[in-house]
C-alpha positions as CSV (number, residue, x, y, z in Angstrom):
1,X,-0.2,130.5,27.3
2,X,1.5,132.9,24.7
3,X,2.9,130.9,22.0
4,X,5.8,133.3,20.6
5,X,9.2,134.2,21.4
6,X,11.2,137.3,20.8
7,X,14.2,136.6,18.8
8,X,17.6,138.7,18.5
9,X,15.7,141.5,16.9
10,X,13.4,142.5,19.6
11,X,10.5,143.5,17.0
12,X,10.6,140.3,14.9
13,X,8.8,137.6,17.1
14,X,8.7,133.7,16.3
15,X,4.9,132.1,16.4
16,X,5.4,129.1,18.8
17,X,1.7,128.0,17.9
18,X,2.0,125.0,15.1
19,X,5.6,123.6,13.3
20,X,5.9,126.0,10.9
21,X,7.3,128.9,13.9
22,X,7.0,131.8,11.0
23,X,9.0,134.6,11.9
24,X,7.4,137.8,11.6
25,X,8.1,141.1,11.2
26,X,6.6,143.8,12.4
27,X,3.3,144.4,11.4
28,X,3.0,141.0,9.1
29,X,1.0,138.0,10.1
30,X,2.9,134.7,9.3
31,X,1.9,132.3,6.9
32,X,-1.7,131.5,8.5
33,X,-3.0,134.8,7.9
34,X,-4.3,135.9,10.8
35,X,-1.9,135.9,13.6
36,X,0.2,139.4,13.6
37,X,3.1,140.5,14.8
38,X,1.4,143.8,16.8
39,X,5.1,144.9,18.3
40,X,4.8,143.8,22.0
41,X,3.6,140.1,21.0
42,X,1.4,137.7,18.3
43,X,-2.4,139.3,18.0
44,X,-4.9,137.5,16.8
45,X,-6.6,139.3,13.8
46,X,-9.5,137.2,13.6
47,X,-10.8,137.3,17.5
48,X,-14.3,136.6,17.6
49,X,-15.1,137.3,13.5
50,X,-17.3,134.3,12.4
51,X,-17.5,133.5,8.5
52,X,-19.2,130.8,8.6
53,X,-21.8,129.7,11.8
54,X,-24.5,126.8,11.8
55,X,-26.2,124.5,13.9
56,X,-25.1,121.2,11.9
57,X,-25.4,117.5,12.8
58,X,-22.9,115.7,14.3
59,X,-22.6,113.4,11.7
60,X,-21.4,116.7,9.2
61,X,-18.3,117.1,11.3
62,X,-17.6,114.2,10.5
63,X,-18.4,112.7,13.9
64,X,-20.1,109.1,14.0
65,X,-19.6,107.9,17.5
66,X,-20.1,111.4,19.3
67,X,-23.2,111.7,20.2
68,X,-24.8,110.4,17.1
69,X,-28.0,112.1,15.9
70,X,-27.6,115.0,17.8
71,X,-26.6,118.8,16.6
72,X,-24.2,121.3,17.3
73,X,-23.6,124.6,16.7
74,X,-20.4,124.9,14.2
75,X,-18.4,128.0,13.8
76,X,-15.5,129.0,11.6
77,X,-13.6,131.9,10.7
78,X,-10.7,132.3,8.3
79,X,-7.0,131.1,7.6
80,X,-5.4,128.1,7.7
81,X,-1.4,127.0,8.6
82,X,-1.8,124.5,5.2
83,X,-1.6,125.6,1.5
84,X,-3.4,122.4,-0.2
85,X,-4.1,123.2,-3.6
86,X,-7.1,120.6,-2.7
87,X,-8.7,122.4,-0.4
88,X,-12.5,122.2,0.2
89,X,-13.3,125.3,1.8
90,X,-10.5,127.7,-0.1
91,X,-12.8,130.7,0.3
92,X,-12.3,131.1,3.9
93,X,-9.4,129.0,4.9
94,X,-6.8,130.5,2.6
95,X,-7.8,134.7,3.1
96,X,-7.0,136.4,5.9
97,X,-9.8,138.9,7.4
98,X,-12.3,140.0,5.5
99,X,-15.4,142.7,5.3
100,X,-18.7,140.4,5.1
101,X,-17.9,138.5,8.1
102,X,-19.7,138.6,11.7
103,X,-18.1,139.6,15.1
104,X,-19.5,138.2,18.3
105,X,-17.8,137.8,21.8
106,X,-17.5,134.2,23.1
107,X,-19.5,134.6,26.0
108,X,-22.5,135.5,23.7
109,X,-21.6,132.4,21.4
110,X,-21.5,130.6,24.6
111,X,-24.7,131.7,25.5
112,X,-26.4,131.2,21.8
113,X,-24.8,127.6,22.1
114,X,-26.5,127.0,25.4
115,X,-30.2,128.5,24.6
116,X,-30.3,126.9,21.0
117,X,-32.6,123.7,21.6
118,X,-31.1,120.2,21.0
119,X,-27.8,121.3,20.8
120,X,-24.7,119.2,22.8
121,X,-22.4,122.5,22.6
122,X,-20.0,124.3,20.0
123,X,-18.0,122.8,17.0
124,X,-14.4,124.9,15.9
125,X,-14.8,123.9,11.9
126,X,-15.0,125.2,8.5
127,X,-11.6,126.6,8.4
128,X,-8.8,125.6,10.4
129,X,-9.5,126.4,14.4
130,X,-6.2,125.5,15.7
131,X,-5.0,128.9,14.8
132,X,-8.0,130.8,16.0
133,X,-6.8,129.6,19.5
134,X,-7.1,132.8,22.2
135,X,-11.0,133.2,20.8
136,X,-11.5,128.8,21.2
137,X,-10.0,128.7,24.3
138,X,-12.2,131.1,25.8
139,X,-15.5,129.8,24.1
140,X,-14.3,126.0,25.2
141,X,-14.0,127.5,28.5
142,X,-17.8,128.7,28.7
143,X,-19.2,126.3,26.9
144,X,-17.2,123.4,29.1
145,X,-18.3,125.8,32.4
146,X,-22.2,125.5,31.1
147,X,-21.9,121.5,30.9
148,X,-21.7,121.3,27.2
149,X,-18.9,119.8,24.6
150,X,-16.4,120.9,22.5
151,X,-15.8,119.7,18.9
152,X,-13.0,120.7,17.0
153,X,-12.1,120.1,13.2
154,X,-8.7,120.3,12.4
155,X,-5.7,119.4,10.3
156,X,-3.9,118.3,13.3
157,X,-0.8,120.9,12.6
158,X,-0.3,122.2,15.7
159,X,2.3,122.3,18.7
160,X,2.5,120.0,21.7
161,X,2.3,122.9,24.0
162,X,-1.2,124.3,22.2
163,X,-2.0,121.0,21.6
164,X,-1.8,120.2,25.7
165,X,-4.4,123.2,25.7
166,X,-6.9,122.1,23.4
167,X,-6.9,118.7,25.0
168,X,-7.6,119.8,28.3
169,X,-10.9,121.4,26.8
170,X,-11.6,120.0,23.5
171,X,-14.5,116.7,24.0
172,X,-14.1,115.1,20.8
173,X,-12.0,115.5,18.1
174,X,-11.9,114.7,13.4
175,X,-8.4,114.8,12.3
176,X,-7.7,115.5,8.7
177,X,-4.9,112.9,8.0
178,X,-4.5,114.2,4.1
179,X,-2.7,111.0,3.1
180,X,-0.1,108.6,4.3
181,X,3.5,109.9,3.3
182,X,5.8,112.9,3.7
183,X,6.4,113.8,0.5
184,X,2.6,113.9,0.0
185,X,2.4,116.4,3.1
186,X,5.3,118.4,2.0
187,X,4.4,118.7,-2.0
188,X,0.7,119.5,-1.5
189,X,-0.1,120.4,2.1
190,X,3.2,122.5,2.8
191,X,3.2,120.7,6.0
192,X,4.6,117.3,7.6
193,X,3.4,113.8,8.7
194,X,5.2,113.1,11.6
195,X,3.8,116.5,13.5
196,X,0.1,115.4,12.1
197,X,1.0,111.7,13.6
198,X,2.2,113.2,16.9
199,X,-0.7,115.0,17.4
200,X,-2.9,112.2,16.9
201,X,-1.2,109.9,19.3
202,X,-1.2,113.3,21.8
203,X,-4.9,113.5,21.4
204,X,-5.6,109.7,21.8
205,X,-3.2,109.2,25.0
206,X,-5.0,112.8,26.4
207,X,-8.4,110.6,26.7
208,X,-10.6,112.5,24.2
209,X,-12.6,111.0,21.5
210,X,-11.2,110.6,18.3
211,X,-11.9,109.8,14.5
212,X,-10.0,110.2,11.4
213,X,-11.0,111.3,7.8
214,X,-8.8,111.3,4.5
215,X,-10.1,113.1,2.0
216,X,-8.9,110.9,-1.1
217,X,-7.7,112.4,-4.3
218,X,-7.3,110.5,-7.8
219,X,-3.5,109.6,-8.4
220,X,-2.3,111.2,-5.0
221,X,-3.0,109.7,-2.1
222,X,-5.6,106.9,-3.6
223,X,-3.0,104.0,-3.5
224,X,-4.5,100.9,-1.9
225,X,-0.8,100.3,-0.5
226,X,-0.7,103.7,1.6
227,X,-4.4,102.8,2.6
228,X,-3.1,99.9,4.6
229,X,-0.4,101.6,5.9
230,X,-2.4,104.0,7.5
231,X,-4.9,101.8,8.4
232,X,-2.0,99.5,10.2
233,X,-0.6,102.3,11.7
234,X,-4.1,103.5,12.8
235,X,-4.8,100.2,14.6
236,X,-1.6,99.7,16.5
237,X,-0.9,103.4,17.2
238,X,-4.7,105.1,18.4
239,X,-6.4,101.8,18.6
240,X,-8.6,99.3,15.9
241,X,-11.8,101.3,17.9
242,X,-10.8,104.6,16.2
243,X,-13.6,105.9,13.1
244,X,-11.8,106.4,9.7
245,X,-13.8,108.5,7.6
246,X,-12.3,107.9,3.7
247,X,-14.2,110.6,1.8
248,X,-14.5,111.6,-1.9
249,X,-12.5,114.5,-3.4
250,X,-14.4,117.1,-5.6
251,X,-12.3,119.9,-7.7
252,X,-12.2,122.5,-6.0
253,X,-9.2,125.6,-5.3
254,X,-6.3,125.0,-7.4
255,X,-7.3,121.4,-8.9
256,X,-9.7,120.1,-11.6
257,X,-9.4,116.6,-11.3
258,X,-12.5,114.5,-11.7
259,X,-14.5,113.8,-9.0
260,X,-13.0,110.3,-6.6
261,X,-14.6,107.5,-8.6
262,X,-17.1,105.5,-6.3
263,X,-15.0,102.5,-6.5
264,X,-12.0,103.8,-5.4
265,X,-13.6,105.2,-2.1
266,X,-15.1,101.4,-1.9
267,X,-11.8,99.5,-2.6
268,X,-10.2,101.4,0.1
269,X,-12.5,101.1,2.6
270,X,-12.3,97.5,2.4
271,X,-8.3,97.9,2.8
272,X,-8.9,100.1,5.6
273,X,-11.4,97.5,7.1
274,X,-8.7,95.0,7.4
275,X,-7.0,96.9,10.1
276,X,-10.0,98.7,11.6
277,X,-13.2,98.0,12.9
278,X,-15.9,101.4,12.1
279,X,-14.9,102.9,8.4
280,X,-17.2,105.1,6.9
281,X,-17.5,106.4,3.5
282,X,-18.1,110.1,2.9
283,X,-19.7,112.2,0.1
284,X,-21.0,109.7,-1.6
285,X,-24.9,109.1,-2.9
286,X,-27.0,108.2,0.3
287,X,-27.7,104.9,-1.9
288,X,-24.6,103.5,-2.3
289,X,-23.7,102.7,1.6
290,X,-20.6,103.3,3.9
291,X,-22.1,105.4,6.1
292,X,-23.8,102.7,8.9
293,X,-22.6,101.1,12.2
294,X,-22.8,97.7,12.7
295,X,-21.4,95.9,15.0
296,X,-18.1,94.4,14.4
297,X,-18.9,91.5,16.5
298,X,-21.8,90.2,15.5
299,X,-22.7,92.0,12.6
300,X,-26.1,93.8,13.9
301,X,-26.5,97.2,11.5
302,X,-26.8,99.6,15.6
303,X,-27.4,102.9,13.0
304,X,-28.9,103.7,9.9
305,X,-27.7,106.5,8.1
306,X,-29.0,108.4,5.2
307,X,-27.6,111.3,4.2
308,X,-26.9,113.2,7.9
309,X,-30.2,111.4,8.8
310,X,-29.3,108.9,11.7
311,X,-31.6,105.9,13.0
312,X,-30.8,104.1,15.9
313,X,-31.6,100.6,15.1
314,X,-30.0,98.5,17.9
315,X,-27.5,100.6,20.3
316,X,-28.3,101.0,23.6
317,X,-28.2,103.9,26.0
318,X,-24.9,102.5,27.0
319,X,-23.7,102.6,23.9
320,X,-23.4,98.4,23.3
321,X,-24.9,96.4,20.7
322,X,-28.4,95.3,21.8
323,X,-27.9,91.8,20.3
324,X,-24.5,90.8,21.5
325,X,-23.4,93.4,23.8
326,X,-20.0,94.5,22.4
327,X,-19.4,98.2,23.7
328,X,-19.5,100.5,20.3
329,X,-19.5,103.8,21.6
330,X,-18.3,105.4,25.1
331,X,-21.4,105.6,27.7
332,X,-20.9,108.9,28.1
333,X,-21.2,109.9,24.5
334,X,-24.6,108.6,23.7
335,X,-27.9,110.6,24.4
336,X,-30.8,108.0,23.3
């Protein structure tokens, strides 16, 4: 489970843990941040330090058909194996280590996860967890060993072999699929498509529950064309079942464009809904819709959202629509 390999210089050491396999030197982490070439093998720098912890809903992940209505307790730390000059959470993800931060064992997040009332278990989020993995795979461990779930929030850049890992503990699953072309991946995310697509496919054939958001930015990755591509590919790839989650850009990091206009976000959810049958619209006003599931059957509105406020309005305990009886959501990942 030690994803790194020494190379002809016995003190530089590849990182086997996502596509990029930095090579570092001796006392330099690779381009993540955190993970550090200590001499003898990779250490992880950012072991049980917490930037960011919360119990959130469900629905914040975002996680529609997990579960809905319920909370978990989210945790993130800092780093991230992208460099998107879009990034919504640039404070944490793209630093290494730093001072203000708090430092907790997993068995006592385990434990906080497991007394907190309401809770279904522990989300990896904020930044990106995939590189955080010796300090998830133990806290999926207790949390799995307690009879909770694991959620985990990533960009989907990661190794089969770690990914193999993470599958064999991780419940439930939001893949940032940043837009629908390599050139996009490799101008703005420094990463690559087809590892992001692998992945995805990995996750869905490994069982676990899965949904999709792409962030969608004016003039990048906003084309109605790529929409249905992705949506296509979606479909006949994971499945016409699987959530897409299109969600509205604001400036943040390294860009100052203008906010996604509303229409846009509608227009391509409408593309999208060609090809697949739950897409949700994300920060946008409560007013303006996109965030309910109906029933693609016969229609019935199953939950109301506002905001990360969640109704249930026709689904059943086993998770089918109380008017026609389509299934909408797997019987084991519904608590009425």
């Amino acid at each position: 489970m030690f994803f790194f390999e020494h190379t002809g210089d016995d003190k530089v050491i590849k990182c086997l843990l996502c596509p990029h396999e930095c090579v570092i030197n001796p006392g330099r982490t690779g381009l993540c941040r955190v993970r550090e070439n200590d001499g003898a093998g990779i250490r992880l720098t950012t072991y049980g330090v917490i930037s960011a912890y919360a119990s959130d809903p469900v629905e914040k992940k975002p996680l529609y058909h997990f579960f809905p209505g319920h909370k978990v307790l989210s945790v993130g730390s800092y780093g991230c194996n992208m460099k998107c000059d879009f990034c919504q959470n640039d404070q944490i993800s793209q630093h290494g280590k730093q001072s203000e931060c708090m430092t907790i064992s997993s068995e006592e997040l385990a434990l906080r996860a497991q007394l907190m009332h309401g809770n279904i278990g522990l989300a990896y989020t904020y930044n990106e967890p995939s590189i955080w993995f010796e300090f998830v795979i133990d806290c999926a461990t207790a949390i799995k060993e307690q009879g909770q779930f694991n959620l985990m929030i990533t960009n989907g850049y990661i190794n089969k072999g770690p990914l193999k890992e993470y599958i064999s503990l991780i419940d439930a699953f939001n893949v940032d699929l940043k837009g629908f072309s390599e050139d996009f991946y490799r101008k703005y995310t420094g990463g690559s498509l087809k590892h992001v697509l692998d992945s995805l496919v990995m996750i869905s054939q490994g069982g676990r529950h899965l949904e999709i958001t792409t962030l969608i930015i004016p003039g990048l990755n906003d084309s109605p064309g790529l929409m249905r591509d992705e949506a296509r590919w979606i479909s006949e790839s994971l499945g016409p079942d699987v959530p897409l989650h299109i969600s509205r850009y604001f400036p943040r990091y390294k860009r100052t464009d203008p906010p996604t206009p509303f229409e846009t976000i509608r227009n391509l959810s409408d593309v999208a809904s060609e090809h697949l049958q739950y897409v949700y619209t994300g920060n946008m006003p409560a007013d303006v819709g996109g965030s309910d599931t109906s029933c693609p059957s016969c229609k019935k509105i199953l939950i109301k959202r506002t905001g990360y406020e969640t109704r249930n309005t026709g689904l059943t305990d086993e998770g089918r629509c109380s008017v026609c009886g389509a299934k909408i959501i797997n019987s084991d990942h519904v608590r009425i």
